[in-house]
VEXKOL-724823 format. One record per residue: residue number from 1; x, y, z of N, C-alpha, C in turn. Coordinates in Angstrom, 3 decimals. Layout:
BEGIN
     i         nX         nY         nZ        caX        caY        caZ         cX         cY         cZ
   NUM          X          Y          Z          X          Y          Z          X          Y          Z
...
END
This chain:
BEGIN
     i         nX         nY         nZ        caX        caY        caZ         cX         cY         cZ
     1     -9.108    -28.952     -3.320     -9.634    -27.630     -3.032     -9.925    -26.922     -4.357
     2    -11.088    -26.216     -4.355    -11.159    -25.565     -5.455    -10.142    -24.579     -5.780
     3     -9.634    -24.292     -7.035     -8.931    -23.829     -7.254     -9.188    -22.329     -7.760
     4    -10.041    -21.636     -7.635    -10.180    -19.722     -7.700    -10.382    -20.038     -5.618
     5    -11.058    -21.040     -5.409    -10.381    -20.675     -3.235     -9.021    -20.838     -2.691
     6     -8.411    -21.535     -3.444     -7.247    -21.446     -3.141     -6.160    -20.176     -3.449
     7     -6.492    -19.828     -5.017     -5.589    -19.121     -5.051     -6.359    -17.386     -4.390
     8     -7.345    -17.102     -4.218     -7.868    -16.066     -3.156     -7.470    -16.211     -1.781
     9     -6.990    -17.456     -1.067     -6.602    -17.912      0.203     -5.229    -17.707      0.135
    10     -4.126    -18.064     -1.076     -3.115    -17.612     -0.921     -2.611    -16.666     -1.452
    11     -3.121    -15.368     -1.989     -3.210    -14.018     -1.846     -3.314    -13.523     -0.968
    12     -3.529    -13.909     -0.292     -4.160    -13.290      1.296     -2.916    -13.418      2.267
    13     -2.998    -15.383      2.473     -1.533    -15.201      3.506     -0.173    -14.695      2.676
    14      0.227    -15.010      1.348      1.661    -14.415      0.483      1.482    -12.643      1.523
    15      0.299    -12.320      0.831      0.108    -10.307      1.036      0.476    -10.255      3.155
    16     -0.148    -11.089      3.409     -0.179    -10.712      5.156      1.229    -11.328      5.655
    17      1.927    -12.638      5.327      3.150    -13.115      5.691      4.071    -11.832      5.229
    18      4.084    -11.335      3.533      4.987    -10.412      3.549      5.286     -9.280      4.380
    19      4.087     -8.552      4.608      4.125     -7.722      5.413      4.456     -7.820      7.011
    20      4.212     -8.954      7.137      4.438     -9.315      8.150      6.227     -9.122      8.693
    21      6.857    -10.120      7.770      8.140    -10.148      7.864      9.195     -8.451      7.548
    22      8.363     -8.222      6.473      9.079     -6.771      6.181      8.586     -5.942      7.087
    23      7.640     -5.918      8.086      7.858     -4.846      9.240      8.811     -5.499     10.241
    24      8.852     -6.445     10.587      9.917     -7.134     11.439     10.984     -6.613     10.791
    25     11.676     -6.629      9.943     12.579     -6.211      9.261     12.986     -4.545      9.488
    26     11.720     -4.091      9.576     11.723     -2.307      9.258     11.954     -2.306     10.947
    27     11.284     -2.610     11.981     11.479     -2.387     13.575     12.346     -1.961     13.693
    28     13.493     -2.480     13.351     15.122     -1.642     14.292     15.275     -0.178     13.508
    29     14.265     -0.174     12.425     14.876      1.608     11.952     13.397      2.788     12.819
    30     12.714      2.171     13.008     11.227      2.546     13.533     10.483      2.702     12.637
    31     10.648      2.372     11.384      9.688      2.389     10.378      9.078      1.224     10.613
    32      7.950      1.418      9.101      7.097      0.065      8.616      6.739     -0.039      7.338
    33      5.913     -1.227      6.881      5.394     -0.997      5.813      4.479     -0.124      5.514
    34      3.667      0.058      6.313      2.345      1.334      5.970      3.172      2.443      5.844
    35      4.146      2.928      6.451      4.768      4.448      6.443      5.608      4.290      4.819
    36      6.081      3.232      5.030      6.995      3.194      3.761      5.694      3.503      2.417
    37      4.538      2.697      2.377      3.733      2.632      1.631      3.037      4.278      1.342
    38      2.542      4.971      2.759      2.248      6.410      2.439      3.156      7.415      1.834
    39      4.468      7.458      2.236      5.522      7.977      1.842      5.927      8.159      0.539
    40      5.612      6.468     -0.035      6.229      6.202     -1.114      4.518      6.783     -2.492
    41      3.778      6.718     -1.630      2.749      6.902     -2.340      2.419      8.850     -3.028
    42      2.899      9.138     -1.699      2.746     10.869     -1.638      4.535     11.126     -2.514
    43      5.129     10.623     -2.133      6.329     11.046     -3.059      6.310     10.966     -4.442
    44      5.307      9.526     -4.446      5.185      9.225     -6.512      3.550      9.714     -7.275
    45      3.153     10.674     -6.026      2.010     11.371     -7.040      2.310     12.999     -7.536
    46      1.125     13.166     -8.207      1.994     14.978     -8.865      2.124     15.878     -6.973
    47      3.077     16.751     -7.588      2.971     17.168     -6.628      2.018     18.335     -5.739
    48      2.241     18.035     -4.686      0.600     18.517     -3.693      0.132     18.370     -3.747
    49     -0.513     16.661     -3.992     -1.414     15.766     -4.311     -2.206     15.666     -2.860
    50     -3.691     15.912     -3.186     -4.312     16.206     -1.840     -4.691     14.970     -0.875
    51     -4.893     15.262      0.098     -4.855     14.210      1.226     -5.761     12.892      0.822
    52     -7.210     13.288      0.124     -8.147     12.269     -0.544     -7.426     11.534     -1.416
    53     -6.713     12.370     -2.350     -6.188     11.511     -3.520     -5.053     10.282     -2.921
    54     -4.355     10.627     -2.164     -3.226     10.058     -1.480     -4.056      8.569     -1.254
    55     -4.886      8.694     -0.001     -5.803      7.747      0.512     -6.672      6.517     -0.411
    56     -7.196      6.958     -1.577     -7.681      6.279     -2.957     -6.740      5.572     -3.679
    57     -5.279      6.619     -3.630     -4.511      5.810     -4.376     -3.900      4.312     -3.365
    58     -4.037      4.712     -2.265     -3.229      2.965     -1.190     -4.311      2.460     -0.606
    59     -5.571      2.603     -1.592     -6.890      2.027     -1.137     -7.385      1.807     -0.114
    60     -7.054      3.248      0.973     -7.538      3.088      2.386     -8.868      4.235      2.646
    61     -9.044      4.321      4.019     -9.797      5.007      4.297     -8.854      6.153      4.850
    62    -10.042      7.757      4.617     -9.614      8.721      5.020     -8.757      8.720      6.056
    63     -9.663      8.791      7.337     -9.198      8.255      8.799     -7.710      7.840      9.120
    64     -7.998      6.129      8.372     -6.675      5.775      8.340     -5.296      6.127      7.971
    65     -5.866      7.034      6.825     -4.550      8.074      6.521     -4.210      8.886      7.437
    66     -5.550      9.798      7.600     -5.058     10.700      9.114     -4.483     10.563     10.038
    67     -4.244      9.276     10.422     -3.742      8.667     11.755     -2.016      8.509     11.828
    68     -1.651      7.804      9.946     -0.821      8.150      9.645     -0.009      9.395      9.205
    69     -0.611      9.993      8.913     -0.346     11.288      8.400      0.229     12.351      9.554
    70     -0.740     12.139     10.863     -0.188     13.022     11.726      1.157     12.392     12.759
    71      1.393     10.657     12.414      2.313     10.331     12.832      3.621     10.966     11.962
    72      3.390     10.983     10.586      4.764     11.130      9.700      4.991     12.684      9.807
    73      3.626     13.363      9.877      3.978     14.801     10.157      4.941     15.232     11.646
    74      4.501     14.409     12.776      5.042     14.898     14.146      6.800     14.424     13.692
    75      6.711     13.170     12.995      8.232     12.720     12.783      9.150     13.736     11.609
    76      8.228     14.650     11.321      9.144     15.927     10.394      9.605     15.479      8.836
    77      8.695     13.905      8.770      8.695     13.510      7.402      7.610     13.355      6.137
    78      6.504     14.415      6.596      5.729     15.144      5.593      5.116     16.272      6.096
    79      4.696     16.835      5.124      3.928     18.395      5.744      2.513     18.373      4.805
    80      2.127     19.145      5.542      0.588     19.284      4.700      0.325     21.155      4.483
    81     -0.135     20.908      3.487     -0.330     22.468      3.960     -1.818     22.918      2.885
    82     -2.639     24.036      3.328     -3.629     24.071      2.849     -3.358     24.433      1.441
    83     -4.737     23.800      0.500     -4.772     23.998     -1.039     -5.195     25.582     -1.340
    84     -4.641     25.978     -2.938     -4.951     27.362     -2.500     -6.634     27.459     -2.953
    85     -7.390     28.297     -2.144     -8.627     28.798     -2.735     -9.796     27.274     -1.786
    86     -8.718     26.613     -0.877     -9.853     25.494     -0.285     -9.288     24.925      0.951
    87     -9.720     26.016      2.061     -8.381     25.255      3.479     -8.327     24.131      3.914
    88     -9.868     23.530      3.208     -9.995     22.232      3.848     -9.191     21.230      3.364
    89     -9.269     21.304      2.117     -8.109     20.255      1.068     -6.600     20.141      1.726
    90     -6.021     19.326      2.017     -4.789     19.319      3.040     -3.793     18.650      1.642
    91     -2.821     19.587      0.869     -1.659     19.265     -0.005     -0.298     18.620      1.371
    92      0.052     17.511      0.156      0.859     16.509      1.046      1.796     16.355      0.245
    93      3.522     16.546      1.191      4.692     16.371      0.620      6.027     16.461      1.483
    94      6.546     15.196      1.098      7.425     14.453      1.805      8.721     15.813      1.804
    95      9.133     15.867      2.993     10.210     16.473      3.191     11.446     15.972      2.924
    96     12.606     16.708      3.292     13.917     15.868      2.778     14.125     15.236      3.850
    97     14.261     15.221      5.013     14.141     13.885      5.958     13.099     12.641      5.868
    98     12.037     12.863      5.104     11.112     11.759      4.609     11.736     11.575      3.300
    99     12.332     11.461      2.519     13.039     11.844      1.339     14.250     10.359      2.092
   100     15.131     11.263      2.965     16.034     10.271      2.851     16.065      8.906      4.409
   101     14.180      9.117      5.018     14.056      7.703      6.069     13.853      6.967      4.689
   102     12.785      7.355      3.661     12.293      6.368      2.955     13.485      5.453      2.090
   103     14.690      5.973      1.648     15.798      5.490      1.002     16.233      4.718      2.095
   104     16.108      4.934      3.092     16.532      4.310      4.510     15.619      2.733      4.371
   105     14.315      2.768      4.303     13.341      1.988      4.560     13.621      1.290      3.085
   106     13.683      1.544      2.054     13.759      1.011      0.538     15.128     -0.170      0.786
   107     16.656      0.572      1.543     17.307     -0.414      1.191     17.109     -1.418      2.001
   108     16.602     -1.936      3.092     15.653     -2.579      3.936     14.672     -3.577      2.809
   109     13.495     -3.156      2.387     13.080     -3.603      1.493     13.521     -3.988      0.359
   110     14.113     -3.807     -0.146     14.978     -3.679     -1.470     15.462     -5.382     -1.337
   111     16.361     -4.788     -0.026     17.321     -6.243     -0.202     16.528     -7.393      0.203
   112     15.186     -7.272      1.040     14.319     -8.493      1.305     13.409     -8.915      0.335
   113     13.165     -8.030     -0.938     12.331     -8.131     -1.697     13.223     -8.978     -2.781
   114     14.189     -9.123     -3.022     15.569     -9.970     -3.382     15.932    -11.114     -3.263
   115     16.021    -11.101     -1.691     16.117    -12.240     -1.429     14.369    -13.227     -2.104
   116     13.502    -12.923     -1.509     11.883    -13.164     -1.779     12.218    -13.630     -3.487
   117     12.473    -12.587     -4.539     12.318    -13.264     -5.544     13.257    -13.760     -6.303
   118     14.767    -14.062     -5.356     15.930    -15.129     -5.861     15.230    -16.100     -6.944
   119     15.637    -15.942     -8.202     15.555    -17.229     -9.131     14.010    -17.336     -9.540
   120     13.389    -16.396     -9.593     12.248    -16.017    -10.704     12.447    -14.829    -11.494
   121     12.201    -15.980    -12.787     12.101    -15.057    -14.062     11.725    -14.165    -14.155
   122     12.088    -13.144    -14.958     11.225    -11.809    -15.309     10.415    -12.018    -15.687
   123     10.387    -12.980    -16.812      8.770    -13.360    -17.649      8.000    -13.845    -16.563
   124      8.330    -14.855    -15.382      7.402    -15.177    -14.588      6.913    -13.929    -13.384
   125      8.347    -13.054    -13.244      7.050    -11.773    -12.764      6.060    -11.057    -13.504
   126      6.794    -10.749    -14.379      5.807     -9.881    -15.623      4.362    -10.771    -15.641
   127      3.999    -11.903    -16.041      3.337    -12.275    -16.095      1.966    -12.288    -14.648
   128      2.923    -12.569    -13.630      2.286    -12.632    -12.531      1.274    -11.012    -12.536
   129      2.404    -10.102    -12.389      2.149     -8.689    -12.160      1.509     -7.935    -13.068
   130      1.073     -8.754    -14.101      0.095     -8.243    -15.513     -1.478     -9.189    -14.851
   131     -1.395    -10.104    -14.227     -2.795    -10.884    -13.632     -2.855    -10.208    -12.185
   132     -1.844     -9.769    -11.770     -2.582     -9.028    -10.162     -2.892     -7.926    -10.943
   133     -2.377     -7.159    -11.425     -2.983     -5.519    -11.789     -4.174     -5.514    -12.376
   134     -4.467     -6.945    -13.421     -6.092     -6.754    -13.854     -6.730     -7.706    -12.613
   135     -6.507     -8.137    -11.377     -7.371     -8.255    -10.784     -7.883     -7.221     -9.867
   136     -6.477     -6.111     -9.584     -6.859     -4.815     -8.615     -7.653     -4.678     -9.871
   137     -7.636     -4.520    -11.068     -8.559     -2.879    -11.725     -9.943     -3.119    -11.506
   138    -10.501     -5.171    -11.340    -11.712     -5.643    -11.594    -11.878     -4.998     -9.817
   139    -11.465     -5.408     -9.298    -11.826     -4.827     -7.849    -12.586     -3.345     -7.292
   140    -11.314     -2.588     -8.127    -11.475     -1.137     -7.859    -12.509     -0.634     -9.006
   141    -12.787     -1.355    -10.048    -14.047     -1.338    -11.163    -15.314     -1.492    -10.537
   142    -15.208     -2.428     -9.067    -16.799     -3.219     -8.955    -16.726     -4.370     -9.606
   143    -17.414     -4.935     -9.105    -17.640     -6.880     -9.798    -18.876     -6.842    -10.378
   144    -18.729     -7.409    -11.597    -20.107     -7.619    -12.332    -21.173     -8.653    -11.492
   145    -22.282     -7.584    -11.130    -23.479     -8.472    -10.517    -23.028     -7.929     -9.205
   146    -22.305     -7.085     -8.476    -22.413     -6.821     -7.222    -23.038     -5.236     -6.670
   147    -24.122     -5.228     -6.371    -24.611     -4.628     -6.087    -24.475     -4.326     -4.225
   148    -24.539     -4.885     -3.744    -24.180     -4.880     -2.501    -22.987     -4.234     -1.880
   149    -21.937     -4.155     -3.111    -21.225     -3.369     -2.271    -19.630     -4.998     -2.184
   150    -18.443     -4.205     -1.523    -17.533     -4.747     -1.051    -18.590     -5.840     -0.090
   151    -18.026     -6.975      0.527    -18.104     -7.731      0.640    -17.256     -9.328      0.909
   152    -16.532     -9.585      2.146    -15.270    -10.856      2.413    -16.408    -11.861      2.774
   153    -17.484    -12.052      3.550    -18.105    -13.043      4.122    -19.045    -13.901      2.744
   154    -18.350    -14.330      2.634    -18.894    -15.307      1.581    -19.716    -17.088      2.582
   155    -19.663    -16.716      3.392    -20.172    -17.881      4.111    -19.280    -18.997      4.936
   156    -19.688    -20.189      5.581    -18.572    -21.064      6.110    -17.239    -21.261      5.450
   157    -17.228    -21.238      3.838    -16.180    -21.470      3.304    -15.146    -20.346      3.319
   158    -15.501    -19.103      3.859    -14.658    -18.336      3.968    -13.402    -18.580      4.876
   159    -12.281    -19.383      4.887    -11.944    -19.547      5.830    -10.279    -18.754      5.684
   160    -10.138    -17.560      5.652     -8.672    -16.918      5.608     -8.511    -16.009      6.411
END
């Protein structure tokens, strides 16, 4: 198998198996990974970081935030509240019950993310996690020669 298809094929299932298992994991608290992921995202930007920025930074769509957003809001673990001088801009920030599900959801993760990298080196994460971050930046940069836009259907060989 060629080897840039392979390792794009197993980026894909590593990213979808993990998640996979760590929401199985999160079920008995009623969390997940996406909540853990918005949470953790709106907690580690400046604060009253607006609803767009939130969304750009976990590389989703508006929408999709919204959907979440009004779930974590009804659960009393973020609030939004209008920006000053722009009602439309919606400022986002985790409450202290989102404060302490997410410590809830972390030691959950924490300890599965542990087990996952039992007996790899630091140098072999570091290394790893210095080649995924310059492949997000080429991503979120645009690809040289792509004009078209995002783009998964690469043809029959697409197979993930």
């Amino acid at each position: 198998m060629d080897p840039q298809l392979q390792l794009t094929i197993l980026l894909v299932l590593v990213a979808r198996k993990w998640r996979s298992l760590l929401d199985e994991k999160l079920r008995p608290t009623g969390q997940s990974s996406a909540r853990m992921e918005a949470l953790s995202a709106i907690l580690n930007s400046p604060d009253g970081s607006a609803q767009v920025d939130i969304a750009r930074r976990l590389r989703i769509e508006g929408p999709t935030l919204t959907r979440m957003l009004d779930a974590l809001e009804k659960d009393g673990l973020v609030e939004r509240k209008p920006a000053p001088g722009d009602r439309r801009t919606k400022r986002l920030r985790v409450t202290p019950t989102g404060e302490a599900t997410l410590e809830e959801i972390f030691a959950v993760a924490d300890t599965f993310r542990g087990r996952l990298l039992e007996g790899v080196g630091a140098g072999t994460m570091g290394e790893v996690s210095q080649f995924l971050t310059g492949l997000l930046d080429r991503l979120d940069g645009g690809l040289p020669g792509d004009d078209s836009g995002p783009s998964l259907d690469r043809g029959p060989r697409a197979s993930t």
